[in-house]
N, CA, C and O atoms as CSV, one atom per row, in Angstrom:
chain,resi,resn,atom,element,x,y,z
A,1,UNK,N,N,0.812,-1.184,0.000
A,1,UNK,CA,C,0.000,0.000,0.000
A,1,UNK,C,C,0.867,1.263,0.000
A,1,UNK,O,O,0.301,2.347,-0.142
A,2,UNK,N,N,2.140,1.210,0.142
A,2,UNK,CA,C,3.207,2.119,0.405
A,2,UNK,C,C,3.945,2.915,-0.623
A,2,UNK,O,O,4.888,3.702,-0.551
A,3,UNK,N,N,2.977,2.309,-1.917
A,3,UNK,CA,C,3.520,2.638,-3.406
A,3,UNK,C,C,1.729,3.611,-4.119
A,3,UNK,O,O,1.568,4.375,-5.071
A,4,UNK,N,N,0.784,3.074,-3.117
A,4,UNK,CA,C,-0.280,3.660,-3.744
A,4,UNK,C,C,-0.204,5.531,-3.772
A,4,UNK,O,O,-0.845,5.878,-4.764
A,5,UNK,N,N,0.155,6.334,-3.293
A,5,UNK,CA,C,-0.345,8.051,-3.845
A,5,UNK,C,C,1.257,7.886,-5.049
A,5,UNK,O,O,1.083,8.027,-6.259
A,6,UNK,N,N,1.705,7.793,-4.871
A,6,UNK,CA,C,2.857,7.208,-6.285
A,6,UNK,C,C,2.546,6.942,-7.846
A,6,UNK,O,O,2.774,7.305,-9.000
A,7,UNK,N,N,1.738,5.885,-6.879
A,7,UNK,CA,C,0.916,5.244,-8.479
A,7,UNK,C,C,0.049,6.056,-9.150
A,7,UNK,O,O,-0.066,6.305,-10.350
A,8,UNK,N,N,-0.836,6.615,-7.704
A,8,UNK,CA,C,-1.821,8.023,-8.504
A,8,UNK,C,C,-1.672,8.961,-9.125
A,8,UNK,O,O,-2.452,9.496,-9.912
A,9,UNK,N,N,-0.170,9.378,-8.684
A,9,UNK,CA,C,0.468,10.903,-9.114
A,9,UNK,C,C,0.581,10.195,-11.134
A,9,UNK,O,O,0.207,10.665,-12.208
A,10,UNK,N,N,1.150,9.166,-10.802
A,10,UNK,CA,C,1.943,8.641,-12.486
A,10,UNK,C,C,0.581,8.673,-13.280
A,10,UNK,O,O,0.283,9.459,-14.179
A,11,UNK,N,N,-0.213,7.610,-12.737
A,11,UNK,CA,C,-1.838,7.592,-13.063
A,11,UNK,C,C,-2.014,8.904,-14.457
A,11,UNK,O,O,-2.057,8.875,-15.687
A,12,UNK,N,N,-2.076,9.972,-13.369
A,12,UNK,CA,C,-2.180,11.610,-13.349
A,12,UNK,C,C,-1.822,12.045,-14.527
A,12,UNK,O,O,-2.489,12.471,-15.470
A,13,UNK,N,N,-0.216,11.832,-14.314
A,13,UNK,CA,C,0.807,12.509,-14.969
A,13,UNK,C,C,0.388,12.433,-15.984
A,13,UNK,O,O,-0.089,13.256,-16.767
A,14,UNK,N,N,0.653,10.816,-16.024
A,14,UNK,CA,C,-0.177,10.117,-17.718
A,14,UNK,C,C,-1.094,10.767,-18.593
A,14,UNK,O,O,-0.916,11.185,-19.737
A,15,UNK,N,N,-2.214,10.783,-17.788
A,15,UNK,CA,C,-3.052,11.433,-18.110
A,15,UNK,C,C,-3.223,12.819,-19.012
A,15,UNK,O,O,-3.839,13.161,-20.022
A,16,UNK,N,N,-2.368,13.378,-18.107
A,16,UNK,CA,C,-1.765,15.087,-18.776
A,16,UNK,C,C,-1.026,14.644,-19.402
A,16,UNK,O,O,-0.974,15.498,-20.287
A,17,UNK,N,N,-0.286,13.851,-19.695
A,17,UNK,CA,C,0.421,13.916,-21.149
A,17,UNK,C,C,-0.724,13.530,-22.372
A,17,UNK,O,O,-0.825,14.339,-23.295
A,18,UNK,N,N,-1.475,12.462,-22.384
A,18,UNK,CA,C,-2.240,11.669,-22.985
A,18,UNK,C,C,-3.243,13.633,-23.641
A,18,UNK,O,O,-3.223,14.073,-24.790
A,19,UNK,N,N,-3.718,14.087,-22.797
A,19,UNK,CA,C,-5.003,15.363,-23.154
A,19,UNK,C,C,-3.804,15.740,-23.709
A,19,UNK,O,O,-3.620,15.255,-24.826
A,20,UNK,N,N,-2.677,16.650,-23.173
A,20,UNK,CA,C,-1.672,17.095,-24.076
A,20,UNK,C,C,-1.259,16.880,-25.815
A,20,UNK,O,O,-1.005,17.690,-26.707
A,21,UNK,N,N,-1.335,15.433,-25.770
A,21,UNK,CA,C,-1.057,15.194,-26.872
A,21,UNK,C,C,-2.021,15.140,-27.645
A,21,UNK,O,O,-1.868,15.662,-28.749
A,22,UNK,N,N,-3.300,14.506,-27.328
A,22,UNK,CA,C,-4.683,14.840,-28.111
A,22,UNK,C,C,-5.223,15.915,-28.901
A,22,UNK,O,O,-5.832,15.967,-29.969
A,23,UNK,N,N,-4.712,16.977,-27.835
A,23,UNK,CA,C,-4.924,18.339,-28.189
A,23,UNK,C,C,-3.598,19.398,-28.335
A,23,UNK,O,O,-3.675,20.569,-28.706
A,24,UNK,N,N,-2.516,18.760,-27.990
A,24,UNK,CA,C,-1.306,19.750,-28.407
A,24,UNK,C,C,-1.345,20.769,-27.618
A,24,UNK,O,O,-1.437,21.920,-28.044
A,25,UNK,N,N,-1.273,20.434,-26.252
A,25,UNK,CA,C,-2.009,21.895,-25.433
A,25,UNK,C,C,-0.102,21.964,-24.722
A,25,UNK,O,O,-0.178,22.642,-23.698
A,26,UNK,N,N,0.900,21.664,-24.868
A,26,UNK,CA,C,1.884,22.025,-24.058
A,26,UNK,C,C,3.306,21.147,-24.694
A,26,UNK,O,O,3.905,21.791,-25.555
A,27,UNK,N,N,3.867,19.839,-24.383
A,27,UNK,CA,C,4.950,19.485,-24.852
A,27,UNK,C,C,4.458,19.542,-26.898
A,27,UNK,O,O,4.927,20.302,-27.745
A,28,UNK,N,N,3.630,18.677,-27.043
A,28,UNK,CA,C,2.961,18.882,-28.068
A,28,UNK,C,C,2.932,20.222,-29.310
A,28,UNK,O,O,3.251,20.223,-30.499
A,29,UNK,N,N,2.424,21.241,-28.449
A,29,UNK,CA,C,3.066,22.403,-28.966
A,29,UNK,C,C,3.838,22.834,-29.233
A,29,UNK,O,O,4.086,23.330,-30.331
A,30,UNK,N,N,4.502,22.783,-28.266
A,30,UNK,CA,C,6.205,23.599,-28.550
A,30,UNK,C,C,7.204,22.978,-27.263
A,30,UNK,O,O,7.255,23.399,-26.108
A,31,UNK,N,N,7.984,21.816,-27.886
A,31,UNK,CA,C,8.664,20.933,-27.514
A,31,UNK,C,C,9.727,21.753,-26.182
A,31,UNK,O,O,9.791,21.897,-24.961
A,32,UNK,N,N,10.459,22.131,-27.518
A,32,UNK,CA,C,11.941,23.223,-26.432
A,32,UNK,C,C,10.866,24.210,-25.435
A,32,UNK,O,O,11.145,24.166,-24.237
A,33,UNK,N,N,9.980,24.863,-25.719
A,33,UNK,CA,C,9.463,25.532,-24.398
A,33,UNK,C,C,9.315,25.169,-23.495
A,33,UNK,O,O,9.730,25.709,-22.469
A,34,UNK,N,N,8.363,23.627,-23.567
A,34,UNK,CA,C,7.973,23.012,-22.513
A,34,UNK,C,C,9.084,22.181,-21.731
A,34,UNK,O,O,8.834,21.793,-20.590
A,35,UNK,N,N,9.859,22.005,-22.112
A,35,UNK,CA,C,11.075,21.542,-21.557
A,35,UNK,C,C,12.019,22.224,-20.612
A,35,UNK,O,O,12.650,21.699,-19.695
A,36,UNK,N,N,12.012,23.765,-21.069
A,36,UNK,CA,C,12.256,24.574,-20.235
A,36,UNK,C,C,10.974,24.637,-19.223
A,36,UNK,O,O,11.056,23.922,-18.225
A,37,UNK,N,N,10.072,25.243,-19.352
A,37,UNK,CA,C,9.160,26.019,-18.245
A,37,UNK,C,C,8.779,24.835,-17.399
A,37,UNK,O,O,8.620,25.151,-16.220
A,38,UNK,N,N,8.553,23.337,-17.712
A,38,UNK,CA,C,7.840,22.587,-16.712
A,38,UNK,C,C,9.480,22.286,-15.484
A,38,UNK,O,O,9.472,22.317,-14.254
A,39,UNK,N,N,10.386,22.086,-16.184
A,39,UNK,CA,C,11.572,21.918,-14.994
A,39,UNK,C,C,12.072,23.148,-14.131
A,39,UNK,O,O,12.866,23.183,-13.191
A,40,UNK,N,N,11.348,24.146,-14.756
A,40,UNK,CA,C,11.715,25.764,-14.177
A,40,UNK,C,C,10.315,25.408,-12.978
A,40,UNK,O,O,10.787,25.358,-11.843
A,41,UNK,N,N,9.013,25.200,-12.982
A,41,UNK,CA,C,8.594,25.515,-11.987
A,41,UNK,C,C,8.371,24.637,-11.109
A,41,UNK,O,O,7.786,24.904,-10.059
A,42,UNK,N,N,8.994,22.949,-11.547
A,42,UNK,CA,C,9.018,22.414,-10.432
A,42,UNK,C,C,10.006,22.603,-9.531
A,42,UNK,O,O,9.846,22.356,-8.336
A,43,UNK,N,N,11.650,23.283,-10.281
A,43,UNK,CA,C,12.556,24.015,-8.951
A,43,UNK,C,C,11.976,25.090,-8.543
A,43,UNK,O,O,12.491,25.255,-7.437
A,44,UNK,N,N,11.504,25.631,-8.648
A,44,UNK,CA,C,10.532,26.916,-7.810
A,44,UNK,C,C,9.569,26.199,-7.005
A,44,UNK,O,O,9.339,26.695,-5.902
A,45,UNK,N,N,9.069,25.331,-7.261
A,45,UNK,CA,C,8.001,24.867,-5.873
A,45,UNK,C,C,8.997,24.083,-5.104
A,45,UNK,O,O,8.707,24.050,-3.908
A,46,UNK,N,N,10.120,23.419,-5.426
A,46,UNK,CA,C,10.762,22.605,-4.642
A,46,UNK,C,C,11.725,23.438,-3.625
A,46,UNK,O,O,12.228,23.062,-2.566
A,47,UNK,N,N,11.799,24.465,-4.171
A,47,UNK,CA,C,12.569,25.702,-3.650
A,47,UNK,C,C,11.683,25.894,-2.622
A,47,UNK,O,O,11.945,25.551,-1.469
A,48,UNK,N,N,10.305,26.594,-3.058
A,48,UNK,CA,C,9.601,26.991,-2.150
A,48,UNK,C,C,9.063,25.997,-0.918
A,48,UNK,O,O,8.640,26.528,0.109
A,49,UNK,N,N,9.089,24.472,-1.051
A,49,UNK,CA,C,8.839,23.540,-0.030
A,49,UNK,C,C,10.142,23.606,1.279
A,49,UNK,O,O,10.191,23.569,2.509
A,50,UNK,N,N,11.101,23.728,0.096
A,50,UNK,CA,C,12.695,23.703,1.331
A,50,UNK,C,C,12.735,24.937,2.584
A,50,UNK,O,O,13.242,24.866,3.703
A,51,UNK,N,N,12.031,26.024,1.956
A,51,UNK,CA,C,11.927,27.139,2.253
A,51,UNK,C,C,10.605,27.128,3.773
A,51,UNK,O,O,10.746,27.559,4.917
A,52,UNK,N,N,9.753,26.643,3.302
A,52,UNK,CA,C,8.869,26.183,4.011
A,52,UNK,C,C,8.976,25.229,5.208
A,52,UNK,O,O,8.252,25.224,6.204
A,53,UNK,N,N,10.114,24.341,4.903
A,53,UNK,CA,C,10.634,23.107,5.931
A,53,UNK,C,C,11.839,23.783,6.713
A,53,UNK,O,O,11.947,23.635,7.930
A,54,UNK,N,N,12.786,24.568,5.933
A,54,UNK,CA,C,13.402,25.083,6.921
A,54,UNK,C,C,12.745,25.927,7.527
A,54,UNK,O,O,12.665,25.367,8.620
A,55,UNK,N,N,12.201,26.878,7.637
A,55,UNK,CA,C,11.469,27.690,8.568
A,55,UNK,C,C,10.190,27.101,9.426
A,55,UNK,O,O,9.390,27.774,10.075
A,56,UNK,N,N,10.205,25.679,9.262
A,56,UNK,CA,C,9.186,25.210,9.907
A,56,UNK,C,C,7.897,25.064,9.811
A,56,UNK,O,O,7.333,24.517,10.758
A,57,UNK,N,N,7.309,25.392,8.959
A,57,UNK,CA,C,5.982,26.094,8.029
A,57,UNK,C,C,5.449,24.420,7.805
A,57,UNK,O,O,4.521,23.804,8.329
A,58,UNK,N,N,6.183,24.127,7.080
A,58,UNK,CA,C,5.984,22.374,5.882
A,58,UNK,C,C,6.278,21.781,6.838
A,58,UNK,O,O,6.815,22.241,7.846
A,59,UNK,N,N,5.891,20.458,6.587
A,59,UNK,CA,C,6.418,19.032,7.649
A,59,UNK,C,C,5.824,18.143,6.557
A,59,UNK,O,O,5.241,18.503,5.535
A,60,UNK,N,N,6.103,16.859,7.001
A,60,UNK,CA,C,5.926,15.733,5.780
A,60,UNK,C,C,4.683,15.003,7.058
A,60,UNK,O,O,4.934,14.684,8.220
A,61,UNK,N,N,3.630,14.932,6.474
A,61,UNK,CA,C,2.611,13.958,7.288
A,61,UNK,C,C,3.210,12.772,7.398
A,61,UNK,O,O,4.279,12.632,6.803
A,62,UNK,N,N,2.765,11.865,8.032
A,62,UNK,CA,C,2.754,10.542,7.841
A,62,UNK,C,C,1.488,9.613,7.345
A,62,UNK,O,O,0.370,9.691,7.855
A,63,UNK,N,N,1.822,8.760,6.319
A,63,UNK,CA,C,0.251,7.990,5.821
A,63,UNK,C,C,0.911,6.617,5.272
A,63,UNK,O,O,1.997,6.804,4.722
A,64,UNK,N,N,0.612,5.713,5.302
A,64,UNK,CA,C,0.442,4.438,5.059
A,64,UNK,C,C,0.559,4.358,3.150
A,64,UNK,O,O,1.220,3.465,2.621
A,65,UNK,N,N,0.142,4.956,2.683
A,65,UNK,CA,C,0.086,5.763,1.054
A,65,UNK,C,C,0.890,5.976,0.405
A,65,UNK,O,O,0.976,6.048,-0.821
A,66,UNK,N,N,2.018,6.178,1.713
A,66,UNK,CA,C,3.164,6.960,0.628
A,66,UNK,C,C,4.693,6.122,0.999
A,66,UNK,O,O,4.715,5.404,1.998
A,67,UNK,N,N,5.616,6.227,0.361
A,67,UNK,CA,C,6.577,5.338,-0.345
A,67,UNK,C,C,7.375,5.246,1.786
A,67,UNK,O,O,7.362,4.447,2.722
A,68,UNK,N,N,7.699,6.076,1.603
A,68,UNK,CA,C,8.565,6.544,2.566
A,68,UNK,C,C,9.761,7.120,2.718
A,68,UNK,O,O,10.314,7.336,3.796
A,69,UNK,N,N,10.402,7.518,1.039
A,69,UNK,CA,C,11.460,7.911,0.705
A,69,UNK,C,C,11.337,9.157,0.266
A,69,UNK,O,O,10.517,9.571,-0.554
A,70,UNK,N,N,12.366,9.891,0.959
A,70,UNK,CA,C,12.674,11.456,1.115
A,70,UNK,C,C,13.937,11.945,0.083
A,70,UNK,O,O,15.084,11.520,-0.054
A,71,UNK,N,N,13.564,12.485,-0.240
A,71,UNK,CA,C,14.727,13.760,-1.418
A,71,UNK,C,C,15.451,14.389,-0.538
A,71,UNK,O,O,16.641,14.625,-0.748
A,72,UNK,N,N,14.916,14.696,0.411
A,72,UNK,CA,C,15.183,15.803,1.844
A,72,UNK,C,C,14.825,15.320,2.784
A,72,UNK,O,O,14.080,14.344,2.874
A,73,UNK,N,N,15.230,15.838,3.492
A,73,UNK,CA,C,14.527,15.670,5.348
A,73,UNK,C,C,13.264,16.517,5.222
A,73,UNK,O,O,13.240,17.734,5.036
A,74,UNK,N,N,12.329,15.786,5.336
A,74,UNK,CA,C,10.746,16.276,5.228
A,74,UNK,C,C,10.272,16.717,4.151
A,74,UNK,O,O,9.242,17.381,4.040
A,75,UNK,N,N,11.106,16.321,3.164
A,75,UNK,CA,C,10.394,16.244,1.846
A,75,UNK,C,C,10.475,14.838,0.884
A,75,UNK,O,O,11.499,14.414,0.349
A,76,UNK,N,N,9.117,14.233,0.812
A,76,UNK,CA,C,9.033,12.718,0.409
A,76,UNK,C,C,9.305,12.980,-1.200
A,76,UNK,O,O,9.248,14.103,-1.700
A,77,UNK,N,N,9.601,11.813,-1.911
A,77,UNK,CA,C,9.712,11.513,-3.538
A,77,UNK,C,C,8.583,12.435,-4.135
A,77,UNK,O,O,8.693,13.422,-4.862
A,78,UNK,N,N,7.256,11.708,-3.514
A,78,UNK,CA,C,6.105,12.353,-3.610
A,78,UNK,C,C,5.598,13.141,-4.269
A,78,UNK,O,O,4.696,13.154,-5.106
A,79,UNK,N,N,6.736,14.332,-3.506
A,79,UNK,CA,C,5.920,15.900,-3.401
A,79,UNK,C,C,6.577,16.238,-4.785
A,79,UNK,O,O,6.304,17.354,-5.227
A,80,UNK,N,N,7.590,15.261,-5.705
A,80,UNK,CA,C,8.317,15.872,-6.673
A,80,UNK,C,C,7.284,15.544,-7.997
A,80,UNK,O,O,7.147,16.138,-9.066
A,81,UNK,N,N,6.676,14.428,-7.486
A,81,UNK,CA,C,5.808,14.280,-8.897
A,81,UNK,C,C,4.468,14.969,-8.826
A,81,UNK,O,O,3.622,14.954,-9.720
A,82,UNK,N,N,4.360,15.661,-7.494
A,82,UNK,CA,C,2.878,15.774,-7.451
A,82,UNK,C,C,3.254,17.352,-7.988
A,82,UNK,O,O,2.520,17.964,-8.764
A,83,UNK,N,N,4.493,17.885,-7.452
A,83,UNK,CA,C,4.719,19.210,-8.327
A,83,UNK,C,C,4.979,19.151,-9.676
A,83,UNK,O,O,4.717,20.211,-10.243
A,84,UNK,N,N,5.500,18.084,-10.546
A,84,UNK,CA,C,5.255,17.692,-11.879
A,84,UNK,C,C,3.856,17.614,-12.357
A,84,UNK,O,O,3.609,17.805,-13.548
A,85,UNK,N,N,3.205,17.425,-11.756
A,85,UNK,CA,C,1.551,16.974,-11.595
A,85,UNK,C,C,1.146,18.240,-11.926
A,85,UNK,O,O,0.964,18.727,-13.042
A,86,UNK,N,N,0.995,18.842,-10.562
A,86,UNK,CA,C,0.819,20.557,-10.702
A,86,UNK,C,C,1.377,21.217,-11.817
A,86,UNK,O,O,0.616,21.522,-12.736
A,87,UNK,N,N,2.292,21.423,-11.875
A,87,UNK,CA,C,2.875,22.512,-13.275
A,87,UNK,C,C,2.500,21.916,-14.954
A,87,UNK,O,O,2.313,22.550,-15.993
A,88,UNK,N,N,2.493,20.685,-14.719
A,88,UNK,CA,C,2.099,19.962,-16.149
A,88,UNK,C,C,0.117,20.376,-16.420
A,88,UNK,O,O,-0.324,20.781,-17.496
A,89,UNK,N,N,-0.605,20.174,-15.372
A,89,UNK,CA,C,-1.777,20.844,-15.424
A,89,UNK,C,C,-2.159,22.303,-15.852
A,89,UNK,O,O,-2.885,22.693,-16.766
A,90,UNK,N,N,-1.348,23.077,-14.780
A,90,UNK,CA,C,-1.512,24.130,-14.866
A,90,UNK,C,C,-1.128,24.706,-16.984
A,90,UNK,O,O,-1.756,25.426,-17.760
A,91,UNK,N,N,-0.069,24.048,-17.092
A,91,UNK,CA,C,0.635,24.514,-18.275
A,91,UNK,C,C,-0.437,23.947,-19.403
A,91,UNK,O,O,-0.629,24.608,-20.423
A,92,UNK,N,N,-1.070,22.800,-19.198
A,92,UNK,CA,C,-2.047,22.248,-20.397
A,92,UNK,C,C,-3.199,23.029,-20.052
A,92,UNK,O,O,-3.867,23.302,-21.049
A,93,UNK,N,N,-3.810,23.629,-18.621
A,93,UNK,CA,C,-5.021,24.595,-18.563
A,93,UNK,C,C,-4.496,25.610,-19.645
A,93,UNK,O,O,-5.013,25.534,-20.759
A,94,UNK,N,N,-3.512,26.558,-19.425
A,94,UNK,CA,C,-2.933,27.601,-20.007
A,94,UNK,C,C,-3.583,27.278,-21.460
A,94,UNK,O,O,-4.545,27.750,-22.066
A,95,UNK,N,N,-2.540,26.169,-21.779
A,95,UNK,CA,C,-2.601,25.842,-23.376
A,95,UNK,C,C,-4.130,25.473,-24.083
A,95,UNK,O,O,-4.393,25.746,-25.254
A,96,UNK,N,N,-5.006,24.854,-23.211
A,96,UNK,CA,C,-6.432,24.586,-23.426
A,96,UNK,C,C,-7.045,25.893,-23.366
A,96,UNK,O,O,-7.692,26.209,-24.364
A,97,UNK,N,N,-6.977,26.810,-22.314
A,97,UNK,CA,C,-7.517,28.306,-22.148
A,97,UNK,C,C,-7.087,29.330,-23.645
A,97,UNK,O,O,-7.834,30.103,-24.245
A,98,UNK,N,N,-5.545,28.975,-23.964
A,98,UNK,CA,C,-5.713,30.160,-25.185
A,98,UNK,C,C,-6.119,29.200,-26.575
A,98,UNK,O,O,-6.347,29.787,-27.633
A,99,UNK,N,N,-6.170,28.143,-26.524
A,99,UNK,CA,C,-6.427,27.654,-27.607
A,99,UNK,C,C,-8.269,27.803,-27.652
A,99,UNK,O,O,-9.234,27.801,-28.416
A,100,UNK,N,N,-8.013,27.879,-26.750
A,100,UNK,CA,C,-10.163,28.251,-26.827
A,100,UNK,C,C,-10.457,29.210,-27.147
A,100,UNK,O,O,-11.282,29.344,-28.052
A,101,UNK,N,N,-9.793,30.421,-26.413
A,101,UNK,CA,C,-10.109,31.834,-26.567
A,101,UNK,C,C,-9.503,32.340,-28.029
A,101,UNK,O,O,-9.930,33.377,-28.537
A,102,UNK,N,N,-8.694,31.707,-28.534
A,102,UNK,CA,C,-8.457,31.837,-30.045
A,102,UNK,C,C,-9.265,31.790,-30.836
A,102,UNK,O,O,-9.518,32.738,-31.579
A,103,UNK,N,N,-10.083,30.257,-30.872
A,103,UNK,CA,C,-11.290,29.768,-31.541
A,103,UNK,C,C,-12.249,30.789,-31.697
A,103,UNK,O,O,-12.683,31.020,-32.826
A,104,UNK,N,N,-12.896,31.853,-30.083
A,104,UNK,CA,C,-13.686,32.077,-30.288
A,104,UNK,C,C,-13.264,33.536,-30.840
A,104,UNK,O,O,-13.894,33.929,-31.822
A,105,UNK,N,N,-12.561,34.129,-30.468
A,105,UNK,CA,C,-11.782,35.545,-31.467
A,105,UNK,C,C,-11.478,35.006,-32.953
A,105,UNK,O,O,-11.517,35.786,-33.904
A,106,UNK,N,N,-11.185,33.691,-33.110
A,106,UNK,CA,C,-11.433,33.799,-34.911
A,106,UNK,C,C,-12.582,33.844,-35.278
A,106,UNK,O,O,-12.862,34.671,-36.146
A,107,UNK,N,N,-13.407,33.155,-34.852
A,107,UNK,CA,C,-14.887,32.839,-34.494
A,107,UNK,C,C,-15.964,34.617,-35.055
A,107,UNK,O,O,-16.733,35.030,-35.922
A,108,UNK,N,N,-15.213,35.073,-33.740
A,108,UNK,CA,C,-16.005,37.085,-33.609
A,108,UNK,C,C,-15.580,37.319,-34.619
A,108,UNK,O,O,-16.416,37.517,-35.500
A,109,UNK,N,N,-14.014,37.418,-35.024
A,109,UNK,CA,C,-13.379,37.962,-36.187
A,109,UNK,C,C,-14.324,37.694,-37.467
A,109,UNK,O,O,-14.919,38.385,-38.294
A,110,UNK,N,N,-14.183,36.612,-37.247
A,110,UNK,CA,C,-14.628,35.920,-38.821
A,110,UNK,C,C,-16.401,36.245,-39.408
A,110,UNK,O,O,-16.852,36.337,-40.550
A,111,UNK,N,N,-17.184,36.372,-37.810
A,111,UNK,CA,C,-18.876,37.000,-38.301
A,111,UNK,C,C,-18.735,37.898,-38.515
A,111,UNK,O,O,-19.518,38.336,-39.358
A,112,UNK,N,N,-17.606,38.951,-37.928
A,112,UNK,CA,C,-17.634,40.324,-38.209
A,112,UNK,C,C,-17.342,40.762,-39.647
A,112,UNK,O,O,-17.878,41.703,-40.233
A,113,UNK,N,N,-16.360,39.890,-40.145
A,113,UNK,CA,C,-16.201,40.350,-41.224
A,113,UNK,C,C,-17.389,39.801,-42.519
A,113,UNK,O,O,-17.646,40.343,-43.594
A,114,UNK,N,N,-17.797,38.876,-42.078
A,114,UNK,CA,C,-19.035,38.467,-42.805
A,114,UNK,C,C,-20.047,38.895,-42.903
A,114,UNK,O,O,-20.769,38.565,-43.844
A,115,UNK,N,N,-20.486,39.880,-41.851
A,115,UNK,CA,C,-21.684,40.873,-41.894
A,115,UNK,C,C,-21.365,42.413,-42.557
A,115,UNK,O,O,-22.134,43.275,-42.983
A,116,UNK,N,N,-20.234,42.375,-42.475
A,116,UNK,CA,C,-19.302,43.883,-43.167
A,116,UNK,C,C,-19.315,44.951,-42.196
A,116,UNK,O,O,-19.559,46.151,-42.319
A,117,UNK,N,N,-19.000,44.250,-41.215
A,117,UNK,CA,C,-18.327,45.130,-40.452
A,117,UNK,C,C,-17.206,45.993,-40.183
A,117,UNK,O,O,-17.166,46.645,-39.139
């Protein structure tokens, strides 16, 4: 049971790659970008967890769920995929959000110019 929130995070991950690629919402798009920005903000949250543990803020729960292996002192494997998790979402919302709002500005564009506007 010590491998199960592990399995969920990958589950996940999967997942966001799988919509990603369906729809081209992030690696899909633009390969070299995403390569940069998703490893840029998982050292910024990992930054910001260390930051959090040294000052005492963060602590690592304990649960039956999770592996038991630490990157850090009070920071589990875990928290590295679940911040892969996080930034890979966030970055395919992004990419799903302007690819929509495109649609519908070609969309306006395109009646407007059809009515002669």
């Amino acid at each position: 049971m010590g491998l199960l929130y592990l399995l969920a995070l990958l589950v996940s991950i999967t997942g966001m790659v799988m919509l990603d690629r369906r729809f081209r919402l992030f690696f899909w798009a633009d390969r070299r970008r995403a390569a940069i920005i998703l490893p840029i903000g998982v050292v910024f949250f990992l930054v910001w967890d260390l930051l959090g543990i040294g000052t005492g803020i963060f602590f690592r729960g304990e649960t039956s769920f999770m592996t038991g292996l630490q990157v850090a002192p009070e920071l589990p494997i875990e928290e590295v995929f679940f911040l892969t998790l996080l930034c890979y979402l966030t970055m395919n919302l992004f990419g799903a959000a302007r690819h929509t709002l495109g649609r519908v500005s070609r969309r306006t564009t395109g009646a407007a110019e059809v009515s002669g506007r």
